[in-house]
N, C-alpha and C positions, 0 to 999 in steps of 0.2 A: 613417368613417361612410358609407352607404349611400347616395344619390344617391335621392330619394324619386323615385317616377314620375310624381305630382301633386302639386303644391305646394297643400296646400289652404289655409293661408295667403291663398294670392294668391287664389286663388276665393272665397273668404269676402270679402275686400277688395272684389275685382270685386262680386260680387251684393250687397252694400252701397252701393256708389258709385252700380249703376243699378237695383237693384232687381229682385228675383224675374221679374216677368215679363220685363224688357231682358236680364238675365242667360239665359232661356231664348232667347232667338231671337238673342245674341252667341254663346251655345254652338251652336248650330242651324248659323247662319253656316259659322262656323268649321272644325265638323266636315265639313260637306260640302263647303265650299272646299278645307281640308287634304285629303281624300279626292282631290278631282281632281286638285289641286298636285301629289300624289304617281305619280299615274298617269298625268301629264304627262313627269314628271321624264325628262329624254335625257342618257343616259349618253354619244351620241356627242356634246356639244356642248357642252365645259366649261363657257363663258361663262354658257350658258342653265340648267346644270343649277344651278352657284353660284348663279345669280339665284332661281332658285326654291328653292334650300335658303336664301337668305336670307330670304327672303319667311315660308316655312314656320316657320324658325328667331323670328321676331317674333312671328308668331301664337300661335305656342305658347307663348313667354315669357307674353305677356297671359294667355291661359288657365290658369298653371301647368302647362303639360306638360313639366315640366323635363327628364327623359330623353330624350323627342323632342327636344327644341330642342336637348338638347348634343350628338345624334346629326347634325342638319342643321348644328349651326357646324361639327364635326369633319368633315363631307361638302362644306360650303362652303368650307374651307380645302382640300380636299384635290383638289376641282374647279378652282380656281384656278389650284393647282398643275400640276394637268392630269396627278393620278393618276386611277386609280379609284374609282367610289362602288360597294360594293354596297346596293343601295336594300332588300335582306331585313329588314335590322337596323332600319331608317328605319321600314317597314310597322308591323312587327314592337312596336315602341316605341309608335307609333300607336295601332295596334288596342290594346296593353293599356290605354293611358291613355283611349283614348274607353270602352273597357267598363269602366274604375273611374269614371269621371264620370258615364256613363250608372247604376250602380247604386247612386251619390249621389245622382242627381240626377234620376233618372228621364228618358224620351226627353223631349229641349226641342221645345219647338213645343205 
């Protein structure tokens, strides 16, 4: 089976728990924090990059971004390790799942 890139599952749950408008400004959040966290990410600084794929890696659990998140555990392990991350695939994962929740969900805010 395929690996969904949105868990809409968990997003139904989430805007349940807090409600249409909370659910718009926790995606709001999110997307723009992710957006920085990523364009933070130092490929020369193992410790630092791990830290931020873990970071990333939670955010996106919460939101169902399940393919990003599996792409940040697999870059956080491999940081650790003190191989390399290409951060292409990370973007890459990113950008799809914010534009299938944005044409869910319309822009939050």
């Amino acid at each position: 089976m395929t690996e969904p890139i949105v868990d809409w599952a968990q997003l139904a749950d989430l805007k349940s728990a807090v409600g249409e408008d909370d659910f718009a400004d926790i995606a709001d959040v999110f997307l723009d924090e992710a957006a920085e966290a990523l364009g933070r990410l130092d490929a020369s600084d193992p410790a630092a990059l791990a830290e931020g794929l873990h970071f990333l890696k939670g955010s996106a659990l919460n939101l169902g971004f399940t393919a990003f998140a599996r792409l940040c555990a697999e870059g956080e392990v491999a940081a650790r390790a003190g191989q390399p991350v290409d951060p292409g695939p990370l973007v890459e994962a990113f950008d799809t799942a914010r534009a299938l929740l944005l044409q869910d969900q319309g822009p939050p805010g």
